[in-house]
C-alpha positions in Angstrom: 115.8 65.5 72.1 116.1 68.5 74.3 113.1 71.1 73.9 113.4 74.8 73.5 110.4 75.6 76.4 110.4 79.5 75.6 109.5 78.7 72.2 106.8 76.3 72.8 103.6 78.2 72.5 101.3 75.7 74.0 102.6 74.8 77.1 101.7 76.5 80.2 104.1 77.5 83.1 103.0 74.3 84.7 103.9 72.0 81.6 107.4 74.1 81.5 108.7 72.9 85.0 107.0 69.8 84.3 109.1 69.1 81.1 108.9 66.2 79.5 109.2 62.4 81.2 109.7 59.1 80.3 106.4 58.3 80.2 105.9 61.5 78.1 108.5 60.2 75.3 107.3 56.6 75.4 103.7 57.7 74.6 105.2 59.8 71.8 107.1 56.7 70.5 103.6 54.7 70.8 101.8 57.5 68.5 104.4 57.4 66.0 104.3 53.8 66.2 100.4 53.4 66.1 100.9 55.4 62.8 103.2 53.6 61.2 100.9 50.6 61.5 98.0 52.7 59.5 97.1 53.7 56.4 99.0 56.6 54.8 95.9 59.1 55.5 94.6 57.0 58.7 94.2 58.2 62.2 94.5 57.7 65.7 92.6 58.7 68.9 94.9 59.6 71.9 93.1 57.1 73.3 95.1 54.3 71.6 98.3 55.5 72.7 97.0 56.1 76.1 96.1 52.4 75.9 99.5 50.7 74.6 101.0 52.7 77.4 98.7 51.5 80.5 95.6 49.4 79.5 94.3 49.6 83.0 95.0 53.1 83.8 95.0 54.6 80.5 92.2 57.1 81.3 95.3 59.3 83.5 97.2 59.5 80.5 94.6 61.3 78.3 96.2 64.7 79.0 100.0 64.0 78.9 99.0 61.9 75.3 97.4 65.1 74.2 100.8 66.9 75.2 102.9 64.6 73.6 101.1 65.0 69.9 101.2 68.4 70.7 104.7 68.0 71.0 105.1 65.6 67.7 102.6 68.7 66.0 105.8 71.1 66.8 108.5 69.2 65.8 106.8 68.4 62.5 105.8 64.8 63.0 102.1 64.7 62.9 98.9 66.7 62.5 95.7 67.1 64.9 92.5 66.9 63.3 89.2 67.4 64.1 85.8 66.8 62.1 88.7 65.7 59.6 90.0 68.9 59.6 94.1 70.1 61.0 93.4 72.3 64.0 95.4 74.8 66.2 96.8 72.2 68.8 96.8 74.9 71.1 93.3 76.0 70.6 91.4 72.4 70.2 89.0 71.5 72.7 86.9 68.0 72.2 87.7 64.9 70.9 91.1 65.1 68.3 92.5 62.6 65.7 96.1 62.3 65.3 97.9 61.5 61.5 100.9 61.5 60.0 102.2 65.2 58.6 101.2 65.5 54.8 
């Protein structure tokens, strides 16, 4: 799926000519796939993602599994929660939760 970067609000300069890599889509696939495992209402942390992808280094792919449910957020896939709560992707700082879109 090819991304419309001048409408992306989130994504810096940086995260622009970055665009998105096969890691970047794979760890999108796990969170989609981590969800479909769960409860309707259930949750993930980025974490878990992070982990499926690279269970010894999965601490380095904190950030770019943040981007990609920030990316799943915008195309309408999943919600960001924090305290149980849907937060500004864009905005949230601290730990998030991940779900499925209501």
């Amino acid at each position: 799926m090819e991304r419309d970067w001048d409408q992306v609000r989130y994504c810096s300069d940086a995260c622009r000519r970055r665009g998105v890599s096969d890691v970047d889509e794979r760890l999108e696939q796990w969170i989609l796939d981590l969800l479909a495992h769960r409860a309707g209402g259930a949750t993930i942390c980025p974490s878990e993602a992070a982990r499926a992808e690279s269970p010894d280094d999965w601490r380095e792919l904190m950030e770019p599994t943040r981007r990609a449910a920030r990316r799943l957020v915008d195309a309408g896939e999943v919600e960001i929660t924090q305290k149980g709560s849907v937060v500004d992707p864009s905005t949230a700082k601290g730990p998030i939760r991940i779900r499925r879109r209501r």
